[in-house]
mmCIF file of the N, C-alpha and C atoms, coordinates in Angstrom:
data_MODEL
# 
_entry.id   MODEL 
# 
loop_
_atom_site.group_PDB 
_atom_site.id 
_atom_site.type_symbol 
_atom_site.label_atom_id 
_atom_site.label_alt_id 
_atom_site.label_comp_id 
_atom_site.label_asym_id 
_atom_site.label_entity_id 
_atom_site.label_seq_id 
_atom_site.pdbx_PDB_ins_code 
_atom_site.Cartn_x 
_atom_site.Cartn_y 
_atom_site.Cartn_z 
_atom_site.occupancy 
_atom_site.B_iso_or_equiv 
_atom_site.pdbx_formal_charge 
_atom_site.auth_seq_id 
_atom_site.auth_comp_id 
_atom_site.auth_asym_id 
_atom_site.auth_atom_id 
_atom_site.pdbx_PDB_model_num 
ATOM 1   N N  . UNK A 1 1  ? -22.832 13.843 28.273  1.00 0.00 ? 1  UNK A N  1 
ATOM 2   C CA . UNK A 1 1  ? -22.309 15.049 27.662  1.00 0.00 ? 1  UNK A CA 1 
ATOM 3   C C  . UNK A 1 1  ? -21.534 14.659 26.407  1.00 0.00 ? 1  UNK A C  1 
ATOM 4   N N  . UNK A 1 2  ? -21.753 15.105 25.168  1.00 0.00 ? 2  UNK A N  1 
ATOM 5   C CA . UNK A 1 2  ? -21.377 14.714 24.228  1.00 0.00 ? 2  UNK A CA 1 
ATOM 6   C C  . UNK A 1 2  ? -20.065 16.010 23.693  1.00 0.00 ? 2  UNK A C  1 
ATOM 7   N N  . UNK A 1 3  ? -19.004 15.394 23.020  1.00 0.00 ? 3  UNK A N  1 
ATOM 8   C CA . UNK A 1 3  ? -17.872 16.310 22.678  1.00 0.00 ? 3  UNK A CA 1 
ATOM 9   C C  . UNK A 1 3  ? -17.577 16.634 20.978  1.00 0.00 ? 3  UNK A C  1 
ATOM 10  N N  . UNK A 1 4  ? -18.058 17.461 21.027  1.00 0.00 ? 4  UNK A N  1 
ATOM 11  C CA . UNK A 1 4  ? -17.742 17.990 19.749  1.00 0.00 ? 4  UNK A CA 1 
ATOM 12  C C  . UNK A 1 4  ? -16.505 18.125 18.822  1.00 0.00 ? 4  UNK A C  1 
ATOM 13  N N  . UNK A 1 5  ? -15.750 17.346 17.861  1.00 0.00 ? 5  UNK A N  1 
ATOM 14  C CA . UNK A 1 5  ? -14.238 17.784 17.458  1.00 0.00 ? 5  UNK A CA 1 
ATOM 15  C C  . UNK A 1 5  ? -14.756 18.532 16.228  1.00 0.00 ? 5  UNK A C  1 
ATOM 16  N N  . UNK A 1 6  ? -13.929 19.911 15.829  1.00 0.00 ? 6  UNK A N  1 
ATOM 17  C CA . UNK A 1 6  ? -14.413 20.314 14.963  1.00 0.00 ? 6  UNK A CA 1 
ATOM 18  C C  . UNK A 1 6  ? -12.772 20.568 14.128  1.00 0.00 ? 6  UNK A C  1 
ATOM 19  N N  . UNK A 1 7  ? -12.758 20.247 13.148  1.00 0.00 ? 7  UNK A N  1 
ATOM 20  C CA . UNK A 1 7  ? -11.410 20.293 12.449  1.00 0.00 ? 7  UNK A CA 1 
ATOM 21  C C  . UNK A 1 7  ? -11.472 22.152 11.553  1.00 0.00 ? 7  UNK A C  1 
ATOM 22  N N  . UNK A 1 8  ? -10.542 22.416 11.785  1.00 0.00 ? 8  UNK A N  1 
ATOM 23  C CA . UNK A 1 8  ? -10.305 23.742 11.480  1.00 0.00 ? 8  UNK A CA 1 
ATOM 24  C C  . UNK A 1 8  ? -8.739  23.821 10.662  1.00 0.00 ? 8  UNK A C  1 
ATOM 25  N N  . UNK A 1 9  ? -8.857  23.726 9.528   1.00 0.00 ? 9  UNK A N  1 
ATOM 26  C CA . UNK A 1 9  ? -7.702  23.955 8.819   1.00 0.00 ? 9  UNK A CA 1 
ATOM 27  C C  . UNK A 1 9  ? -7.378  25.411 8.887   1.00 0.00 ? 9  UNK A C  1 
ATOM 28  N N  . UNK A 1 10 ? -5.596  25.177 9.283   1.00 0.00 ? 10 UNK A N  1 
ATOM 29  C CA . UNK A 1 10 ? -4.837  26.794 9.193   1.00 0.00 ? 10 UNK A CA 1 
ATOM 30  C C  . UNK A 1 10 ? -5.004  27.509 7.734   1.00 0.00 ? 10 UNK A C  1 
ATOM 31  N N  . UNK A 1 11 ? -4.965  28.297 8.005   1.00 0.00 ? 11 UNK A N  1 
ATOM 32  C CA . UNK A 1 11 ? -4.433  29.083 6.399   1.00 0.00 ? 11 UNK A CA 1 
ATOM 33  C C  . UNK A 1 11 ? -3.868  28.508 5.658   1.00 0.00 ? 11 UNK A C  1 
ATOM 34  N N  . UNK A 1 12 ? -2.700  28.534 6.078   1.00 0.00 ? 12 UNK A N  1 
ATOM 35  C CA . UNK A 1 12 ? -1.878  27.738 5.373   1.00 0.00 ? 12 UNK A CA 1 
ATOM 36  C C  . UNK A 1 12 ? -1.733  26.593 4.563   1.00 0.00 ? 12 UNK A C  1 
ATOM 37  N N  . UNK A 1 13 ? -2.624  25.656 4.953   1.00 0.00 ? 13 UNK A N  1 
ATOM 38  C CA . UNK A 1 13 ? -3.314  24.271 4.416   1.00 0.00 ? 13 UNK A CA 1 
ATOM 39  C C  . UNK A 1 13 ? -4.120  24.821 3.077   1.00 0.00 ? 13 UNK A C  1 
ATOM 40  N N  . UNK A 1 14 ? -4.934  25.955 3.509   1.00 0.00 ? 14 UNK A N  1 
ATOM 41  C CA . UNK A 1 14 ? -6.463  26.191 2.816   1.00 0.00 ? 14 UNK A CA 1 
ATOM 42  C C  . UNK A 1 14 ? -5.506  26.997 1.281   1.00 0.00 ? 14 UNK A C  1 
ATOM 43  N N  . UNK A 1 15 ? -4.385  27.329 1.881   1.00 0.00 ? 15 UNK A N  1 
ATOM 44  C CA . UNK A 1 15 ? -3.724  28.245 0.354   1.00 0.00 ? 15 UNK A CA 1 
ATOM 45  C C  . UNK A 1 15 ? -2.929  27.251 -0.045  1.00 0.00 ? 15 UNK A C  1 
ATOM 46  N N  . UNK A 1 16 ? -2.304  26.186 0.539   1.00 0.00 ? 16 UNK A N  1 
ATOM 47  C CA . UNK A 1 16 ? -1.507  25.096 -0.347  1.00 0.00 ? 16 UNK A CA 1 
ATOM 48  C C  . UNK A 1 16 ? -2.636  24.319 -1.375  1.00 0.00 ? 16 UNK A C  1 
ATOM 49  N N  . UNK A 1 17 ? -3.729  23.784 -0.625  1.00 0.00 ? 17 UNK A N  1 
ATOM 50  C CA . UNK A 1 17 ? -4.946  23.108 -1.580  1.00 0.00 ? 17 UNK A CA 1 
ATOM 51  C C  . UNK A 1 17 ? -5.484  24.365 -2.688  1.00 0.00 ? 17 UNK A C  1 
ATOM 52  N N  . UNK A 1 18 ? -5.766  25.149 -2.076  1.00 0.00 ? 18 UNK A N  1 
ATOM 53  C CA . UNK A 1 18 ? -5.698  26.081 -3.825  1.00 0.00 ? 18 UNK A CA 1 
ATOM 54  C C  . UNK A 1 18 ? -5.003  26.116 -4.342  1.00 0.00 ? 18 UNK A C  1 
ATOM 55  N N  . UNK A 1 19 ? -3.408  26.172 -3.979  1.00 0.00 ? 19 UNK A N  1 
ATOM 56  C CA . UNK A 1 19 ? -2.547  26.301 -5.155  1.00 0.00 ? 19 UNK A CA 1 
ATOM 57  C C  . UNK A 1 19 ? -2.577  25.027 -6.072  1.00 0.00 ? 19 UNK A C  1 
ATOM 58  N N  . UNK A 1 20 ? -2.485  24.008 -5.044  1.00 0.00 ? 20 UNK A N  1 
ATOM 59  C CA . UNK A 1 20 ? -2.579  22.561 -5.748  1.00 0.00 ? 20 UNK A CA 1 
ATOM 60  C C  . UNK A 1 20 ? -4.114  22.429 -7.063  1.00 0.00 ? 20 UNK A C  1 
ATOM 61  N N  . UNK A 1 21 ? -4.883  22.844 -6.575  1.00 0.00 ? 21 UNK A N  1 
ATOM 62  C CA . UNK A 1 21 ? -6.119  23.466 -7.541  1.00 0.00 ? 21 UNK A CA 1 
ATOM 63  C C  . UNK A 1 21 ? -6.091  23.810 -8.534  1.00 0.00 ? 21 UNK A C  1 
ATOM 64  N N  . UNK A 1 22 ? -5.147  24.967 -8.629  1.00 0.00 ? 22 UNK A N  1 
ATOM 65  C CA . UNK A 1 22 ? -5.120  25.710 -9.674  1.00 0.00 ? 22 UNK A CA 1 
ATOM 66  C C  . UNK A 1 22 ? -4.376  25.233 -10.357 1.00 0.00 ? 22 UNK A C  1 
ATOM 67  N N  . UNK A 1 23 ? -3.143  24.767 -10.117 1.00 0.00 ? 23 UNK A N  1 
ATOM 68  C CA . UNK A 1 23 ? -2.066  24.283 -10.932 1.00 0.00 ? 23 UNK A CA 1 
ATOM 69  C C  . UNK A 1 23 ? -2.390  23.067 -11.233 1.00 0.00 ? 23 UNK A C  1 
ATOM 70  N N  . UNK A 1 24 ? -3.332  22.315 -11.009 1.00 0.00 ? 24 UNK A N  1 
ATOM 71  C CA . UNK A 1 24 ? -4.092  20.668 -11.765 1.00 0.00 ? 24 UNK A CA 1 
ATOM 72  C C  . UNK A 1 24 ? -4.992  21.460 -13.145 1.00 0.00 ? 24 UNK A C  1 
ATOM 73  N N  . UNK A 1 25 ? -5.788  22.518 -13.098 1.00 0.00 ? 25 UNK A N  1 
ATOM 74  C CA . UNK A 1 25 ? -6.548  22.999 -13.727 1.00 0.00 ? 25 UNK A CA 1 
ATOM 75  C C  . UNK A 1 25 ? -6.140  24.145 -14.825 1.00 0.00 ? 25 UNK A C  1 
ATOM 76  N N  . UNK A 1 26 ? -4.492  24.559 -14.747 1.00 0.00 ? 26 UNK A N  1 
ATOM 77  C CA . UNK A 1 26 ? -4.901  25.616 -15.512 1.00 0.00 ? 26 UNK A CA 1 
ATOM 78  C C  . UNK A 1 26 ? -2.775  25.240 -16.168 1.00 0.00 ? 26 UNK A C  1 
ATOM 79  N N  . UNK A 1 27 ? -2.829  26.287 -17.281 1.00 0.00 ? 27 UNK A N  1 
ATOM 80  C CA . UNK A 1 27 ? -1.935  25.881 -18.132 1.00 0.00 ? 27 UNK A CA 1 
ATOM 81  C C  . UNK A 1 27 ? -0.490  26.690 -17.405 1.00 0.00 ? 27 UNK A C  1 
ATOM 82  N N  . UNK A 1 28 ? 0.738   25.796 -17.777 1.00 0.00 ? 28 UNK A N  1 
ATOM 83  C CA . UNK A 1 28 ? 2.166   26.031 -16.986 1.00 0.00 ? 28 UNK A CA 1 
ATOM 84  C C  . UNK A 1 28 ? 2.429   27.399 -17.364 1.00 0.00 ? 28 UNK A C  1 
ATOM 85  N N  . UNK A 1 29 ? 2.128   27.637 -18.761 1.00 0.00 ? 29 UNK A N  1 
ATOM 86  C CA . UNK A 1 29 ? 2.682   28.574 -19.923 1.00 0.00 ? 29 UNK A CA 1 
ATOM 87  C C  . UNK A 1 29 ? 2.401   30.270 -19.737 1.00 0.00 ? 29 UNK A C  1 
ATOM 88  N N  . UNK A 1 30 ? 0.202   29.548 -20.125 1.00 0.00 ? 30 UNK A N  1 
ATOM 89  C CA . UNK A 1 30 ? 0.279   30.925 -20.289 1.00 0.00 ? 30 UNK A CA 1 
ATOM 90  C C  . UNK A 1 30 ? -1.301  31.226 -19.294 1.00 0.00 ? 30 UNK A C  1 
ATOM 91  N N  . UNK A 1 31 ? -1.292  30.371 -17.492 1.00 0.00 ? 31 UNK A N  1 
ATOM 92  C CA . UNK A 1 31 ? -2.498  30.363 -16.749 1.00 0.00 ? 31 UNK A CA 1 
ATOM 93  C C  . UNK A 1 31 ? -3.819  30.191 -17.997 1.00 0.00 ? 31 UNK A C  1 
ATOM 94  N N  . UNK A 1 32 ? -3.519  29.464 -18.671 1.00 0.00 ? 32 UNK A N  1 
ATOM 95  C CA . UNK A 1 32 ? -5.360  29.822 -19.475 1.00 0.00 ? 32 UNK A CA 1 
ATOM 96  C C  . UNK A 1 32 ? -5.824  28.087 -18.690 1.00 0.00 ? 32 UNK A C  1 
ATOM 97  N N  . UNK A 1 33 ? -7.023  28.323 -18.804 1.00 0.00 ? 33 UNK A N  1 
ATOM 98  C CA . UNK A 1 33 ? -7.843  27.168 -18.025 1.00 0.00 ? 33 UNK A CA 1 
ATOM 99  C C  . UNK A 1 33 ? -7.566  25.538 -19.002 1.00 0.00 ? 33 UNK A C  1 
ATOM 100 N N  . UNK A 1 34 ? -7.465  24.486 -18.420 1.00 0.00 ? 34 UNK A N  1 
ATOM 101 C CA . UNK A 1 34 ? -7.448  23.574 -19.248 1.00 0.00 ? 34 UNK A CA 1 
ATOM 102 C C  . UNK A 1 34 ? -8.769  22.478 -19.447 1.00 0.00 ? 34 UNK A C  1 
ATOM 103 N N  . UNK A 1 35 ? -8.626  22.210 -20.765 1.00 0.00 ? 35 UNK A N  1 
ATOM 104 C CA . UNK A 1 35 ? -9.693  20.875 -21.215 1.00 0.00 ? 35 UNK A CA 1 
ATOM 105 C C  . UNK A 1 35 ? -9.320  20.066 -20.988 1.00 0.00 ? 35 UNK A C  1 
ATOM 106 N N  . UNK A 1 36 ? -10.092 19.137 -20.357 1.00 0.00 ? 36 UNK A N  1 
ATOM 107 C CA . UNK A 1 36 ? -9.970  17.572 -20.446 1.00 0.00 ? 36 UNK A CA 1 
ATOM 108 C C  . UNK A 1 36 ? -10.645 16.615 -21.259 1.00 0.00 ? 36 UNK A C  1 
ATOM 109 N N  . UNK A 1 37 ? -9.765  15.930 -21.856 1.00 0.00 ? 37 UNK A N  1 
ATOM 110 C CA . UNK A 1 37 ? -10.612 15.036 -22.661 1.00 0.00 ? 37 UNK A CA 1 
ATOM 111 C C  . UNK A 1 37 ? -10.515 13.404 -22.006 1.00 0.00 ? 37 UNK A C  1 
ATOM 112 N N  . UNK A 1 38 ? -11.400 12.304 -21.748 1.00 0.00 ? 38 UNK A N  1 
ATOM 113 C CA . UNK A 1 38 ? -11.402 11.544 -21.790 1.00 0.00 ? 38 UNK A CA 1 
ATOM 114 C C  . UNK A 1 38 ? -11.075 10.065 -22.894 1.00 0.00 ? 38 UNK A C  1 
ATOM 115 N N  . UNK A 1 39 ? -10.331 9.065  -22.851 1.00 0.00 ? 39 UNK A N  1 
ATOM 116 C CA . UNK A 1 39 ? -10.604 8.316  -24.347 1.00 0.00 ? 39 UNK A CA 1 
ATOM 117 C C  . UNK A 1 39 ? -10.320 6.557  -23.657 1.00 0.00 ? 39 UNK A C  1 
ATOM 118 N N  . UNK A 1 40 ? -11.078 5.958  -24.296 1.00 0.00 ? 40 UNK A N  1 
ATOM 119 C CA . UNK A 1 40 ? -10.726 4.603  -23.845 1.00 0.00 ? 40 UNK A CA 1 
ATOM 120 C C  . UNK A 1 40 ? -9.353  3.981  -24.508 1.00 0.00 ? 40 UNK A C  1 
ATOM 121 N N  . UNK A 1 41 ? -8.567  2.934  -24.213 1.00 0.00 ? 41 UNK A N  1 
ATOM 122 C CA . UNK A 1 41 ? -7.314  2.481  -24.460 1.00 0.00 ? 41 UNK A CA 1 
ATOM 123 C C  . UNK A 1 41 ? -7.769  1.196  -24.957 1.00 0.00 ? 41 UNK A C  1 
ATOM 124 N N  . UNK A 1 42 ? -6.779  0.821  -25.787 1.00 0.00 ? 42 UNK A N  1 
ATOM 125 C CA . UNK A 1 42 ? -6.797  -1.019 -26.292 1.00 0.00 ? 42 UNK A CA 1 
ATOM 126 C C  . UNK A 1 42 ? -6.700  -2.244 -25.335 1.00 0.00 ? 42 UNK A C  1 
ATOM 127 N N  . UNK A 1 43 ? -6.275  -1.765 -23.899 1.00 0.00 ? 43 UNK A N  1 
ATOM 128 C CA . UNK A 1 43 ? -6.624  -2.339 -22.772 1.00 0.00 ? 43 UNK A CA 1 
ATOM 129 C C  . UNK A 1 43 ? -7.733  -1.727 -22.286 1.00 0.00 ? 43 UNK A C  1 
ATOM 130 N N  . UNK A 1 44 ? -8.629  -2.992 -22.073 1.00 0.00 ? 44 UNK A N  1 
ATOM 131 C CA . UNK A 1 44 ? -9.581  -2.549 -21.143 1.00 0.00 ? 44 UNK A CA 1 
ATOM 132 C C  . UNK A 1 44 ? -10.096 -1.751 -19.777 1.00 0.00 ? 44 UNK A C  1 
ATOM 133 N N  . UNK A 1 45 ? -8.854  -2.074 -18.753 1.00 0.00 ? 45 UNK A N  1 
ATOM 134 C CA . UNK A 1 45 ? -8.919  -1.695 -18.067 1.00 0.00 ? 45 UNK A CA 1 
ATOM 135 C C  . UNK A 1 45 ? -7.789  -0.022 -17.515 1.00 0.00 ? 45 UNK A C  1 
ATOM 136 N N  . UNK A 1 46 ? -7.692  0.473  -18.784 1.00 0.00 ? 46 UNK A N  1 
ATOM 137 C CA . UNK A 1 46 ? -7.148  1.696  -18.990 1.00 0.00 ? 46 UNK A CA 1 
ATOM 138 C C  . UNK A 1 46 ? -7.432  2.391  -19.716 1.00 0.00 ? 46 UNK A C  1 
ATOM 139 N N  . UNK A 1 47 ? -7.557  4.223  -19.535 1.00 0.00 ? 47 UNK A N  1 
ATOM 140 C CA . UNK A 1 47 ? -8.222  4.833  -19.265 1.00 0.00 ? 47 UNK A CA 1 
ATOM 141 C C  . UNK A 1 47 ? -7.617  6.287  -19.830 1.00 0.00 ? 47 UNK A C  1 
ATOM 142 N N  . UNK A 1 48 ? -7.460  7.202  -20.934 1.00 0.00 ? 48 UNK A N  1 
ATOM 143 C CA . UNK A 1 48 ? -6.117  8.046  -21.243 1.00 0.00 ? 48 UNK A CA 1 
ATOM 144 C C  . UNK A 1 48 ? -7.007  9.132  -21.174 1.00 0.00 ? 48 UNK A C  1 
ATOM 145 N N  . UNK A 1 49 ? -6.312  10.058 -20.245 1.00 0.00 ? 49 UNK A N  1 
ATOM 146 C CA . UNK A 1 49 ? -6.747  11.670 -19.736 1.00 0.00 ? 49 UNK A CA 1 
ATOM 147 C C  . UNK A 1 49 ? -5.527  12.417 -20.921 1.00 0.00 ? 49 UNK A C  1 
ATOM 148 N N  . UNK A 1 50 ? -6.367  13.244 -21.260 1.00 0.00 ? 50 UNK A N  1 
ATOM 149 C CA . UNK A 1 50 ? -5.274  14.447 -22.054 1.00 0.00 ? 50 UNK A CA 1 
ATOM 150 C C  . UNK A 1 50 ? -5.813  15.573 -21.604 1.00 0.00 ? 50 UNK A C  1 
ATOM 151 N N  . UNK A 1 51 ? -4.769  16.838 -21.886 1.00 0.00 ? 51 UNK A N  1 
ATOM 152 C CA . UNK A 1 51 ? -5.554  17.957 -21.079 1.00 0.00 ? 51 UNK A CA 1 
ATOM 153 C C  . UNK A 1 51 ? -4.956  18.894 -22.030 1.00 0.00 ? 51 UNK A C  1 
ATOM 154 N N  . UNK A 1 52 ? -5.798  20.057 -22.434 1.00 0.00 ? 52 UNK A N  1 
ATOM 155 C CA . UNK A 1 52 ? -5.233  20.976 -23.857 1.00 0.00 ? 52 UNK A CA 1 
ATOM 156 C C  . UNK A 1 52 ? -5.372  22.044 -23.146 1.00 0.00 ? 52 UNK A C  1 
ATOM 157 N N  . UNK A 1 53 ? -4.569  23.178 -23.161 1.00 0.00 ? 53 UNK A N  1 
ATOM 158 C CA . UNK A 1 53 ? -4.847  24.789 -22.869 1.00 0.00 ? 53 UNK A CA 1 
ATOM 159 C C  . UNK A 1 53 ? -6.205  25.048 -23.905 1.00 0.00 ? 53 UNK A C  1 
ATOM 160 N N  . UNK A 1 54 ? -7.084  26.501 -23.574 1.00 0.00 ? 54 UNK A N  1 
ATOM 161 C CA . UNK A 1 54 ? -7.691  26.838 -24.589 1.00 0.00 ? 54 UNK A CA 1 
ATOM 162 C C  . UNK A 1 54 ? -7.019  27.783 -24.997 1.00 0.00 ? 54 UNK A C  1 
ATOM 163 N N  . UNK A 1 55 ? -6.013  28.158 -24.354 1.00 0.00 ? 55 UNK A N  1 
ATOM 164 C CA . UNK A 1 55 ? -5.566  29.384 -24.789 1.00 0.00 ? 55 UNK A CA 1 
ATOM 165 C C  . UNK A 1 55 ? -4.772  29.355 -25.791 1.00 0.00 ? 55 UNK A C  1 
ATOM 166 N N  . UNK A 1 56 ? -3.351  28.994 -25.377 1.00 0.00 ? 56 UNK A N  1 
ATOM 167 C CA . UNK A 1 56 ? -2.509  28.291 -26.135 1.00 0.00 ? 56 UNK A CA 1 
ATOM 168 C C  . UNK A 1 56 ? -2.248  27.635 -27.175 1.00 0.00 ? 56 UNK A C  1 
ATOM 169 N N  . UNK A 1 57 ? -3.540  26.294 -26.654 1.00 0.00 ? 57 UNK A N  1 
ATOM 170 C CA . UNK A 1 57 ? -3.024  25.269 -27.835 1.00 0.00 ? 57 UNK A CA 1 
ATOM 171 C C  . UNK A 1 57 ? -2.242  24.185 -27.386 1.00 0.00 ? 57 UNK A C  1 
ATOM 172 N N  . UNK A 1 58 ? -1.528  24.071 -26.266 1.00 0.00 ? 58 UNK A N  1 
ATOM 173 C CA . UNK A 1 58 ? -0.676  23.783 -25.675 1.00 0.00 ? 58 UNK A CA 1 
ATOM 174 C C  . UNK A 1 58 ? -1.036  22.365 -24.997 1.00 0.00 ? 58 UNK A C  1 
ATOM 175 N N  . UNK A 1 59 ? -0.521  20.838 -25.682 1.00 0.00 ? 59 UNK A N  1 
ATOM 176 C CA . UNK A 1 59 ? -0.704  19.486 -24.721 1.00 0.00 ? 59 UNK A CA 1 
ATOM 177 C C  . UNK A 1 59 ? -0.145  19.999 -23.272 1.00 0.00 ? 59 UNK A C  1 
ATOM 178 N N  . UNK A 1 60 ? -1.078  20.081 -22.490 1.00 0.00 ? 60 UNK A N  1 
ATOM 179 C CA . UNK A 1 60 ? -0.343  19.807 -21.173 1.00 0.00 ? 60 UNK A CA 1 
ATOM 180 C C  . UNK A 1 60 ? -0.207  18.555 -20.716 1.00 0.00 ? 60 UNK A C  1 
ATOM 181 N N  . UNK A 1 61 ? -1.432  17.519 -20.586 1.00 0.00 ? 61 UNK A N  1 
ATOM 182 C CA . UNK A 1 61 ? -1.235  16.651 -19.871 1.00 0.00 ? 61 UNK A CA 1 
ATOM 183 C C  . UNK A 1 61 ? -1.286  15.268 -20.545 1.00 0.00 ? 61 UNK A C  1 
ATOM 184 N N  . UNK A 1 62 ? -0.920  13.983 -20.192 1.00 0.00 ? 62 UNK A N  1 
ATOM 185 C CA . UNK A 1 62 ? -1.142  12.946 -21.091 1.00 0.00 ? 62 UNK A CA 1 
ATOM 186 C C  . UNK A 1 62 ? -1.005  12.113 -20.093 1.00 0.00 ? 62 UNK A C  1 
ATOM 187 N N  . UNK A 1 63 ? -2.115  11.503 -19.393 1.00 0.00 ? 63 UNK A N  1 
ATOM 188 C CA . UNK A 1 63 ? -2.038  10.468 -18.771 1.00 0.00 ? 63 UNK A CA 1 
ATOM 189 C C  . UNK A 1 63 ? -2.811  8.806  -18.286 1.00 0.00 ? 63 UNK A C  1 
ATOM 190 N N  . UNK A 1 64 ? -2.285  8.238  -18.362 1.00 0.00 ? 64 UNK A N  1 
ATOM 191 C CA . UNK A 1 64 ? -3.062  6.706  -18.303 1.00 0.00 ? 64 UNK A CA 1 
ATOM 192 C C  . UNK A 1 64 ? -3.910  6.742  -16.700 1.00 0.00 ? 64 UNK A C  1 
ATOM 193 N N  . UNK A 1 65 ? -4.830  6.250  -16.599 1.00 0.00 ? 65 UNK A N  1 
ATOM 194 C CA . UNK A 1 65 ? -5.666  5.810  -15.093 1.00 0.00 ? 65 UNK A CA 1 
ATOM 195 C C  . UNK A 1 65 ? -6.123  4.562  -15.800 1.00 0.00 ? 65 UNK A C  1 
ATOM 196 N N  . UNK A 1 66 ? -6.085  3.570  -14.195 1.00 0.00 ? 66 UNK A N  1 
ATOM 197 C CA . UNK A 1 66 ? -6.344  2.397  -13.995 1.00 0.00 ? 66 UNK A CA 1 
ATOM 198 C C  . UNK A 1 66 ? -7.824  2.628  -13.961 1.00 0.00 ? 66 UNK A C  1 
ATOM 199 N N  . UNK A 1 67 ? -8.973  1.669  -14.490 1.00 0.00 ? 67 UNK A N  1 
ATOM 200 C CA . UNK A 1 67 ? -10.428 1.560  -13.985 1.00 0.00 ? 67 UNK A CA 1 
ATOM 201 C C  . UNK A 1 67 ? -10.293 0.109  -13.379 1.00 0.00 ? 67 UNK A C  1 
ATOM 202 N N  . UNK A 1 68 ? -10.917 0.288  -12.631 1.00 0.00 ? 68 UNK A N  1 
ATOM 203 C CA . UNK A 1 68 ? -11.825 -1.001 -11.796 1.00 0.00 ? 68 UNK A CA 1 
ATOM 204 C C  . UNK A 1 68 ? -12.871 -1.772 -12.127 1.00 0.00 ? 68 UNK A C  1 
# 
């Protein structure tokens, strides 16, 4: 007889991960959706995310990631 686990997230979980969603994706200011741009760094193994409102105009984000 085999047992089935089936994971069932509360509500509650399922509306914190959207909020977390939305607020990675969209601008502090004025909610307009954001761009991401990718760009390589003078180190190789780094990696610079920027993120622009379209709405706005507005730098939201500026950040370094490690590559592998």
């Amino acid at each position: 007889m085999e047992i089935f686990r089936i994971n069932v997230l509360p509500e509650q979980e399922i509306k914190r991960r959207e909020k977390l969603k939305y607020a990675l994706s969209h601008c502090n200011v004025c909610h307009g959706s954001l761009e991401f741009n990718y760009f390589d760094t003078l180190d190789a193994d780094k990696l610079e995310e920027v993120a622009h409102c379209k709405e706005c105009g507005r730098k939201a984000m500026n950040q370094l990631h490690s590559v592998h």
